[in-house]
C-alpha positions in Angstrom: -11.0 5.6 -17.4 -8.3 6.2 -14.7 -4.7 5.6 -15.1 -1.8 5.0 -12.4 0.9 7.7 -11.9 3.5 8.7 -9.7 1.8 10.2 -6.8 3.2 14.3 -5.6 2.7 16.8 -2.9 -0.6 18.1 -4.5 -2.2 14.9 -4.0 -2.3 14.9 -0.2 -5.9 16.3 -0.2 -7.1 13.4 -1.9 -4.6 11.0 0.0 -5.7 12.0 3.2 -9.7 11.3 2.1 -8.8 7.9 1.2 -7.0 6.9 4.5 -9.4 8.4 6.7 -11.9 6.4 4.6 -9.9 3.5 4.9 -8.0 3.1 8.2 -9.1 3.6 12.0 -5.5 5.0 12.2 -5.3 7.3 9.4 -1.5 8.9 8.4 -1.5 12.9 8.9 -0.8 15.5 6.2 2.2 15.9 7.8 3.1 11.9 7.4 1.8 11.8 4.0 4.3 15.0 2.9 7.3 13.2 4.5 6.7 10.4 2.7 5.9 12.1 -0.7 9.2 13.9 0.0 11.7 10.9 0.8 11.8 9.3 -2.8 15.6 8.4 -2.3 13.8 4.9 -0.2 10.0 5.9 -0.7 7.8 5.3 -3.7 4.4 6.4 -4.3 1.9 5.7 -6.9 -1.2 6.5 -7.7 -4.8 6.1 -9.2 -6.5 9.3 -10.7 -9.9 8.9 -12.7 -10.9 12.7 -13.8 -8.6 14.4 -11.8 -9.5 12.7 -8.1 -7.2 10.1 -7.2 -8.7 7.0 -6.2 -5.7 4.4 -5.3 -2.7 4.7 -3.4 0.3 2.7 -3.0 3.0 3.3 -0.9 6.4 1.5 -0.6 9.7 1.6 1.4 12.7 0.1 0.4 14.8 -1.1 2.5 18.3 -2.9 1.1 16.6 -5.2 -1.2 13.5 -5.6 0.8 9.8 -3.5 -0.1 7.6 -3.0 2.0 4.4 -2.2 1.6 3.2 1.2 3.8 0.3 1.6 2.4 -2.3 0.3 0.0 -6.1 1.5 -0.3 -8.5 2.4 -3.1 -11.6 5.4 -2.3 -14.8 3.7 -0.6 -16.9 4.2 -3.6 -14.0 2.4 -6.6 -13.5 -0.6 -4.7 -14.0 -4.2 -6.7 -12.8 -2.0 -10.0 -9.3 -3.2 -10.2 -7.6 -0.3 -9.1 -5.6 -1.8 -6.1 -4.9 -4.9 -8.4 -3.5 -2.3 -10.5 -1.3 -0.9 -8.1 0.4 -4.0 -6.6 1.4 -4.8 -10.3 3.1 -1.4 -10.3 4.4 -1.9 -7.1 5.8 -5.4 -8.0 7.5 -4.1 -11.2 9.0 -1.4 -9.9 9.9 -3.6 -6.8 11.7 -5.8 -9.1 13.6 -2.7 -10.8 14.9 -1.6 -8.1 16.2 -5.2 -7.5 14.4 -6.3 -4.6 13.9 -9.6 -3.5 11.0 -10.1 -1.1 7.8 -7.7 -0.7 6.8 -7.5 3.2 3.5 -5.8 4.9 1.1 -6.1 7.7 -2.6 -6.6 7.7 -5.4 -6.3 10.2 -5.8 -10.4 11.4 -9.6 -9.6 11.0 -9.6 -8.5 7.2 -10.4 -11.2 5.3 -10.8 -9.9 1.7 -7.6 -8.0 2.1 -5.8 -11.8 3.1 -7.8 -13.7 0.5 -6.5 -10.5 -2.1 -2.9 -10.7 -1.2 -3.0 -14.6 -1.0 -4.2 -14.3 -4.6 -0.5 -12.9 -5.0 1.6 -15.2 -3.6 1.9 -13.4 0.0 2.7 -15.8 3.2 2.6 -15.2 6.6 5.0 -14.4 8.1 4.6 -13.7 11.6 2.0 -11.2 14.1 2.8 -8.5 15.4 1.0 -8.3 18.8 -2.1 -5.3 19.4 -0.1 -3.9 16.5 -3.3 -1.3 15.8 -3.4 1.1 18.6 -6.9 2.4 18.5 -8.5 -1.5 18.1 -6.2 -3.6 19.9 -6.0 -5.9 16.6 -3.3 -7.8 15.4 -1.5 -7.5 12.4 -0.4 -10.4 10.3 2.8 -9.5 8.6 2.8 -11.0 4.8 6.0 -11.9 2.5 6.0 -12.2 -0.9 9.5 -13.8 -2.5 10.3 -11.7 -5.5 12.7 -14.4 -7.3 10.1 -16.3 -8.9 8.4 -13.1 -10.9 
């Protein structure tokens, strides 16, 4: 059974696995360790399952908007839950912290990652324009109004 935790420093190894896995422009070590280290607007959680961590979910807040850095699950857990796990958490501790819209971008060309955030209430927002470097795709940006939760 895994469980979702607040992510730290000696999870990088694992972290780093899961975006190369993941994303055609993975964060560094050196990325992920800023970001692990700025919880004053940062907020990272985590899924471990005997001791490997499976899920990640990174947010930013800024005033009282979130939004979403990063969100991915390891290759071999997907379809298990895990990242629907992790936006709850997200969104609870969004709404905590008294924010009132969740924000994030997504590849135009993933599909099950729209249809997933759809399932949550996200709307497009606008594109940002060859927003992914290495592939030239756009990204969709998604907002999610945190009023009616």
């Amino acid at each position: 059974m895994w469980k979702v935790r607040n992510a730290d420093i000696r999870d990088i190894g694992d972290l780093l696995l899961i975006e190369e896995a993941q994303f055609p422009e993975p964060w560094s070590r050196r990325m992920l360790r800023e970001e692990l280290e700025n919880g004053a607007t940062r907020r990272y959680t985590v899924v471990e399952e005997a001791g490997r961590v499976v899920g990640v979910l990174g947010l930013m807040f800024i005033e009282d908007d979130v939004h979403i850095n990063t969100i991915a699950t390891a290759r071999d857990m997907e379809r298990r839950g895990i990242g629907r796990a992790l936006l709850d958490d997200g969104l609870v501790a969004a709404i905590q912290r008294g924010s009132t819209r969740m924000t994030l971008e997504v590849a135009v060309g993933n599909e099950a990652a729209r249809a997933f955030y759809a399932q949550y209430g996200f709307a497009p927002l606008g594109i940002r324009k060859q927003y992914y470097q290495k592939t030239g795709e756009d990204a969709l940006v998604l907002v999610r109004d945190l009023h009616s939760l």
